[in-house]
N, C-alpha and C positions, 0 to 999 in steps of 0.2 A: 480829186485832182482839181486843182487851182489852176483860171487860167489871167495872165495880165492884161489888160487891156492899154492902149494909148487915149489918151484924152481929147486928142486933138489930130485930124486927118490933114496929111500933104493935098497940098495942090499936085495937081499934073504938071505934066511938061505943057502943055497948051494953058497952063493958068487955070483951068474950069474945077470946079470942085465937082470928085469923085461921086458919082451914083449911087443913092442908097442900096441897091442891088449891088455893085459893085464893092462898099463896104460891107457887105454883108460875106460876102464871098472871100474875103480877107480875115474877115475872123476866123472865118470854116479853116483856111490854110493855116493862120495861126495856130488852132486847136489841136491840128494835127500834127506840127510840126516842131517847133522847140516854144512851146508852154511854159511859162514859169510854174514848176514842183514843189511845195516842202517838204524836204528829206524826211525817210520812218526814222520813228522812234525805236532805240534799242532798249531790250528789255534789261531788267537791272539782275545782275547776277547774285545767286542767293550764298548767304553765309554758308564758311563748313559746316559741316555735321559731325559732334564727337560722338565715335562710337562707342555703346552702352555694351559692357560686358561684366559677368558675375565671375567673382573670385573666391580663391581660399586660400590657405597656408597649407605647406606638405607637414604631414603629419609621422612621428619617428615610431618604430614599432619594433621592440628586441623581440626577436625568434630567428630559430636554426633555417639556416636555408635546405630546401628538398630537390630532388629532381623529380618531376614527378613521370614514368613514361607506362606503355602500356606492355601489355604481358600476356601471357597463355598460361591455363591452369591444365598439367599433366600429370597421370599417372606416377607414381613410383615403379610401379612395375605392369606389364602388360601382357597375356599369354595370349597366343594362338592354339584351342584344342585341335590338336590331329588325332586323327587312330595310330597307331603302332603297329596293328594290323589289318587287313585287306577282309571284310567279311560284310552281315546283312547287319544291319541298326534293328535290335530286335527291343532295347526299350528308352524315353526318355524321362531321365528323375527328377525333371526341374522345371520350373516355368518360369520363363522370358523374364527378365531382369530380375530374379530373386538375388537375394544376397547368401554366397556360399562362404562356407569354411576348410580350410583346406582337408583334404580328406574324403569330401561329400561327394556320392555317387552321382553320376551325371549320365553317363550312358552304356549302356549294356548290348555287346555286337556277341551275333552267333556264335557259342565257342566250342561247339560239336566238334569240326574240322580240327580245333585246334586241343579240343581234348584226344582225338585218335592218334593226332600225331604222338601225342604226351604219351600213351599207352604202348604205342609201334615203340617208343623212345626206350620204356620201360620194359619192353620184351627181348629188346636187343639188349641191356644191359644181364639181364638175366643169362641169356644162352652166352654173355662172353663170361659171366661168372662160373658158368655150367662148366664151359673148357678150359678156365684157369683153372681150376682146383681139379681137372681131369690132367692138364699137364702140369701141376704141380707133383700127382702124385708118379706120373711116369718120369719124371725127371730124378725126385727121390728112387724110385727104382731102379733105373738106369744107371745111374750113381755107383750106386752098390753092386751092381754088376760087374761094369768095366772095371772096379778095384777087383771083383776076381775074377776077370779075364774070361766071365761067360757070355757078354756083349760088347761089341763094337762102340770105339769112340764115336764115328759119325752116328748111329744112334741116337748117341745120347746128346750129341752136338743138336741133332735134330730137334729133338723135344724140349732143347732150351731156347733155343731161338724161334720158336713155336711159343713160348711160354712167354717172351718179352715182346712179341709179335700181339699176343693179346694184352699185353699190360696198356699198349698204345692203341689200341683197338678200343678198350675198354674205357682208357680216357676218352676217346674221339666221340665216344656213345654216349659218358656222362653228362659231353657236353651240349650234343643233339638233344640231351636230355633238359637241360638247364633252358634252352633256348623255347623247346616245346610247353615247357612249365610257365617260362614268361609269356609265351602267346596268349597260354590261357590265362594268364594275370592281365593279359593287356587288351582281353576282351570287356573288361569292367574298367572303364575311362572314371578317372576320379580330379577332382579339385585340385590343383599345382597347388595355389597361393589361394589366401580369405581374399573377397572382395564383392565386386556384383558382377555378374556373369549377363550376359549379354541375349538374342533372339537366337533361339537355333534354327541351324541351315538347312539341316535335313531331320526327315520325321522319320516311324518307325518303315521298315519295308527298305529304305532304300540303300544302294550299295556304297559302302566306303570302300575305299583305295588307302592303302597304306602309305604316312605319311606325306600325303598330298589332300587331300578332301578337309579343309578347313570346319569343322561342328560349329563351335561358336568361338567367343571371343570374352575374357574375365580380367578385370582391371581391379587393380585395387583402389582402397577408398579411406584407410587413414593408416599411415599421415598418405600426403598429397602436396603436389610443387607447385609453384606456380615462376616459370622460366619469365627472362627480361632483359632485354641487351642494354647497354650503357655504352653508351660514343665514349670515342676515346680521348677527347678532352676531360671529358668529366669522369673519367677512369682516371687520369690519370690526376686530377682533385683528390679523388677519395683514397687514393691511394699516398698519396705525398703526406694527407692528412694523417690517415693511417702510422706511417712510419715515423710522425713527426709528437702522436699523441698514444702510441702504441694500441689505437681503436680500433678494431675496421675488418674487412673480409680477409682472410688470409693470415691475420694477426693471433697469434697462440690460441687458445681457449675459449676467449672473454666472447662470448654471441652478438652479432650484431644483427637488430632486428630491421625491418621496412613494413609498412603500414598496408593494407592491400580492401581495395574496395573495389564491387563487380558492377555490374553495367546498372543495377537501381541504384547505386549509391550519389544521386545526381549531383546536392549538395559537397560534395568530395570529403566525406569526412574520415574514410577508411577504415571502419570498425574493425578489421580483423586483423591480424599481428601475423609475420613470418618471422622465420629467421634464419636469417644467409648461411648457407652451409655447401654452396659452391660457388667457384669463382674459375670458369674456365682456362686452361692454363696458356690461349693463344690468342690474339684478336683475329678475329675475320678480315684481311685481307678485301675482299668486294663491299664491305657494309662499314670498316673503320670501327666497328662494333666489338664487346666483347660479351658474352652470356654471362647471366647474376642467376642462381635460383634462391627462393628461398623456401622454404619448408613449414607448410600448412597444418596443423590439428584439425582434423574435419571427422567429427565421431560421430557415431549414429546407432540405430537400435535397430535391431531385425526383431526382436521381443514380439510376437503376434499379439501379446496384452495389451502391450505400450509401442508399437514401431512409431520411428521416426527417420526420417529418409535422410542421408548426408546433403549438405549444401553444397560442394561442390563437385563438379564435376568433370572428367578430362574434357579439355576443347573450350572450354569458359573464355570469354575475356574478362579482362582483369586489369586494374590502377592499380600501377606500384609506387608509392610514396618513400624515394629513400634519402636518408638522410646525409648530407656534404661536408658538414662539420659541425662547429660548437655556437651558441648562438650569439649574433653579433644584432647592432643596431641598423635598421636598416628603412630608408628614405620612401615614405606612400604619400600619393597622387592621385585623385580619383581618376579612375578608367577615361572617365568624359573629358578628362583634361590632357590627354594623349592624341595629338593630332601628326598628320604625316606631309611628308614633301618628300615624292616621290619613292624612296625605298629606305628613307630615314625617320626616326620619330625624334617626335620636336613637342615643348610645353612653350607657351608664349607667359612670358614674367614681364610684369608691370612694373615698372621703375615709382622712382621715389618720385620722378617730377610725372608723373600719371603716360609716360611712353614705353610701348610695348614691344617685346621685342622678341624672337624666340632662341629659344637653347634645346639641341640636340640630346636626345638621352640615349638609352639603354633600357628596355625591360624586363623585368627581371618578375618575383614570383608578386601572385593575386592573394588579395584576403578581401571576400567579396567583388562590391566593387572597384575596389582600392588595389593599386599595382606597384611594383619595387619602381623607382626609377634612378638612374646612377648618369651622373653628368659626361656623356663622351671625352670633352673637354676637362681635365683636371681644375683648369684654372678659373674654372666656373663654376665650379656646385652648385648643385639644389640642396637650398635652407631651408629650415623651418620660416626664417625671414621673407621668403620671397613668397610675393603673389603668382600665384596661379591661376591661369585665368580657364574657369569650366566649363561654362558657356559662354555663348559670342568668339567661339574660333575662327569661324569665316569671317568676323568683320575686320579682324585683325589684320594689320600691316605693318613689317618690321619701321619703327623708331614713328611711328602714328600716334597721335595722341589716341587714348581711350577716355571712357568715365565709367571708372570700375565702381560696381556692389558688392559687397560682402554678401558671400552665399549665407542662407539661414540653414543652423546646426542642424533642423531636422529634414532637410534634405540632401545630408550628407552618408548618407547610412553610415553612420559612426559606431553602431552594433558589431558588426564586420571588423572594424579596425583593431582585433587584439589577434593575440597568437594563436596558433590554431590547437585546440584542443582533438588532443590523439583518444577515440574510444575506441582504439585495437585492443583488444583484448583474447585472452586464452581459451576456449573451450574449457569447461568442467563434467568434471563427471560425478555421475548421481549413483546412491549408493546403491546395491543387486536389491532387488526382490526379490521373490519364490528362484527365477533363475538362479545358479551360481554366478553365473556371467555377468561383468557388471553391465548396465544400461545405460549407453553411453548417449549424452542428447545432444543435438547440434546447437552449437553459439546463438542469439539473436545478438545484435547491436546494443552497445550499452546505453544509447540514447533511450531505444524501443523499450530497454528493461528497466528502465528505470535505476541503474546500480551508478556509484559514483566514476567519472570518469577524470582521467590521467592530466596532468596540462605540463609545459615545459616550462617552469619556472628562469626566471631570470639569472642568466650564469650557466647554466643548465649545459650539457652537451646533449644534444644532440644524435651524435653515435652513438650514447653509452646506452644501453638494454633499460627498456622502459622497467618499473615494477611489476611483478606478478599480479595478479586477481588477486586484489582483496588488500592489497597493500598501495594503491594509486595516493597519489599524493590530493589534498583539496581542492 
C-alpha cells in the first residue's frame, strides 16, 4: 500500500509553521485515512479448451434377429409311486437315483393278507359252483315232473329262482375274486415309465397306507422340454411373420427350432438345438405372456461297461435363443458408445464442422461388445457416415466443439462383429455293443468336439430348420 504525501506544509491560522511533532501526527491520520491505493491487478482469463474424444463409425452386420429369454428345463412325464395297497414294505429293488425301465421291480409289500383273501375269494367261487350244478339238476327234474303232474309248480318255481339267485351270486364272487388277484399283483410295485427314479421314502419294515404314502418319485429323461414364455409383442412378431412366410410355431409340419444354452454356457453360444412343438393356446392374462416349449434329445447310457449320465435335468435353468424372422442388415455401435440421459439412450455424433451433438437410439441385440442401435427419430439415422464418439462421453456438450481421434482398429474387438455362429446341434447315437440296446451318449458342444459348426449365411432365414449333423453348411 502506497501512501501520497504533500510537499509542502500550510501555515496555521496564527501564521507559525506547524511542529515537527505535529507534522508527524498528520501523516499517522493520513495513513489511516483515504491514502492514495493502486488498484489490483485482474488476472487474465484462460483460453477454451477443445475437448479431446475418440471416435468410430457404426459398423453394418446382416443376421436374423433372436429374442433371446430365459426357461426351465422339465420333464415329459412325471410319476408319483403309491401302493395300491395298505400292507408292510417287505423289500427295496433299486438304489436312489438308478435309471429304470418300465417294467422293473421297485418294491415288494406283504402279500400274505392279500393272498388269503384270493384263496377265501376262490373257495366261495367253488361252493356257488357246488350249488349251481346241484340246482341245475333239480330244476331239470322238477321239469319233468310238473309235465306229469307228480310235482308242484311252486316247486319247481323255487329251484329256478334259486338257480338264477346263484348265477348273480356267482358273478359277485368272480368279482371279489378278480379284485383279490389284483391285491396280490399289486403287492409288487413296478416301473410306470423308463426314466431315473428318485430317493426312497420308506425302507423295509415300515407301513404303507393305500394310495396315499408317496415311495418315491421317477421322471423321465429322453426326450426332455425345456418350457419359455414370450411377451406378447414379440408373439405377436413371430406370429405375423409366421403367417406372412408360412414358417413358424403352429404353421403345418415344417419344425421350427430355438437354440438353447444352460447356466455354463457364459459366452452365449447355445450348443444344443430344440424344436418347438408347443405353443400354448391362451396368453396369461397376469404376465401378457404366452408359454413356448421346445423339445430336447438328451440321451444317455445306464450301460454298467460304458454309463453315461443324461445332461439334463428337470428344474435346469436354461437360455432360449429364438429366432423373429429372416435376416436383415442391421446397425452396430460399440457398447462404450452408448450413453444415457436419464431413462433414454443417446450416442453423441460428431459433425462435419467438429461439433457434437447427441441422438437418441434404441437397443436392440449384442455381438460381443458391439450392440444393434436404431434411431428413435426416423429422420436421423445412424450411418455408417457418422462419427461415433467412444470415449470422452462425459466431456461432451450438445452443439460444443470437440477434437476427435479415430479409435485404432485393434481396440475395437472387431473379432465379435460377424454373425453369430449357431453350434446347436443333435445328439447321436453310438452303435450297441454286447447289449442289444443301443448306447446312447450325451451331446458335448460342437466347439468342445471339435466337429464343423452351422453359420447363417447371408439371405439366410432364420426360422427355417437349421441342417442336421453332419450336413452344416462351412
Amino acid at each position: 500500500m502506497t501512501t501520497c504525501f504533500s510537499s509542502s506544509q500550510k501555515p496555521s491560522s496564527d501564521g507559525r509553521q506547524l511542529s515537527g511533532r505535529a507534522v508527524l501526527l498528520l501523516l499517522l491520520l493520513s495513513v489511516q485515512g483515504t491514502g492514495c491505493r493502486q488498484p489490483k491487478s485482474q488476472p487474465p482469463t484462460p483460453a477454451a479448451v477443445t475437448a479431446e474424444v475418440v471416435i468410430t463409425t457404426p459398423r453394418v452386420v446382416r443376421l436374423p434377429e433372436y429374442l433371446e429369454v430365459t426357461g426351465r428345463i422339465d420333464a415329459e412325464r412325471v410319476v408319483d409311486i403309491r401302493s395300491r395297497v395298505t400292507g408292510y414294505l417287505t423289500k427295496v429293488a433299486f438304489r436312489d437315483g438308478q435309471f429304470v425301465s418300465e417294467g422293473d421291480p421297485l418294491y415288494e409289500i406283504d402279500d400274505r393278507p392279500a393272498r388269503a383273501q384270493l384263496d377265501e375269494a376262490v373257495g366261495v367261487i367253488e361252493r356257488l359252483l357246488g350249488e349251481q350244478r346241484f340246482l341245475k339238476v333239480q330244476v331239470d327234474r322238477f321239469e319233468k315232473l310238473v309235465a306229469k303232474g307228480a310235482a308242484s309248480q311252486q316247486d319247481f318255481d323255487s329251484y329256478k329262482a334259486k338257480l338264477e339267485e346263484n348265477a348273480g351270486s356267482l358273478i359277485t364272487a368272480r368279482a371279489q375274486h378278480e379284485a383279490a388277484r389284483l391285491n396280490v399283483e399289486f403287492c409288487s410295485i413296478t416301473a410306470p415309465i423308463t426314466g431315473q427314479i428318485g430317493r426312497t421314502q420308506l425302507q423295509v419294515g415300515n407301513l404303507i397306507t393305500q394310495d396315499i404314502t408317496t415311495l418315491t418319485t421317477i421322471v423321465s429323461i429322453d426326450p426332455i422340454f425345456v418350457y419359455f414364455n414370450v411377451d406378447e409383442p414379440t408373439f405377436l412378431r413371430v406370429m405375423n411373420h409366421a403367417r406372412t412366410s408360412g414358417r413358424g410355431p403352429g404353421i403345418g409340419q415344417a419344425a421350427t427350432t430355438a437354440d438353447v444354452g444352460l447356466v455354463d454356457d457364459v459366452e452365449r453360444n447355445y450348443p444344443y438345438r430344440s424344436e418347438i412343438d408347443f405353443l400354448n393356446n391362451q396368453v396369461d392374462t397376469s404376465t401378457a405372456t404366452i408359454t413356448m416349449r421346445g423339445r430336447l434329445e438328451n440321451p444317455y447310457s445306464a450301460d454298467p461297461a460304458a454309463p453315461r449320465p443324461p445332461l439334463f435335468r428337470p428344474g435346469m435353468f436354461a437360455r432360449v435363443r429364438l429366432p423373429l424372422g429372416d435376416s436383415v442388415e442391421r446397425m452396430f455401435v460399440p457398447e462404450a458408445a452408448v450413453g444415457s440421459i436419464q431413462d433414454r439412450k443417446i450416442v453423441w455424433v460428431v459433425g462435419s464442422d467438429d461439433l457434437v451433438s447427441a441422438r437418441e437410439v434404441a437397443l436392440g441385440q449384442k455381438l460381443g461388445s458391439w450392440i444393434t442401435v436404431l434411431a428413435v427419430d426416423p429422420s436421423q439415422p445412424v450411418s455408417t457416415a457418422d462419427r461415433i464418439v467412444v470415449r470422452g462421453l462425459q466431456r461432451c456438450r450438445e452443439g460444443k466443439p470437440v477434437s476427435p481421434t479415430p479409435a485404432a482398429e485393434d481396440s475395437l474387438d472387431l473379432t465379435s462383429l460377424v454373425a453369430p455362429v449357431s453350434t446347436a446341434h443333435e445328439p447321436t447315437t453310438e452303435p450297441p455293443a454286447v447289449d442289444p440296446a443301443p448306447v446312447r451318449v450325451v451331446p458335448e458342444p460342437a466347439a468342445a468336439a471339435g466337429l464343423p459348426t452351422a453359420v447363417f449365411p447371408q439371405g439366410s432365414s432364420a426360422a427355417e430348420p437349421l441342417p442336421p449333423p453332419g450336413n452344416q453348411s462351412p
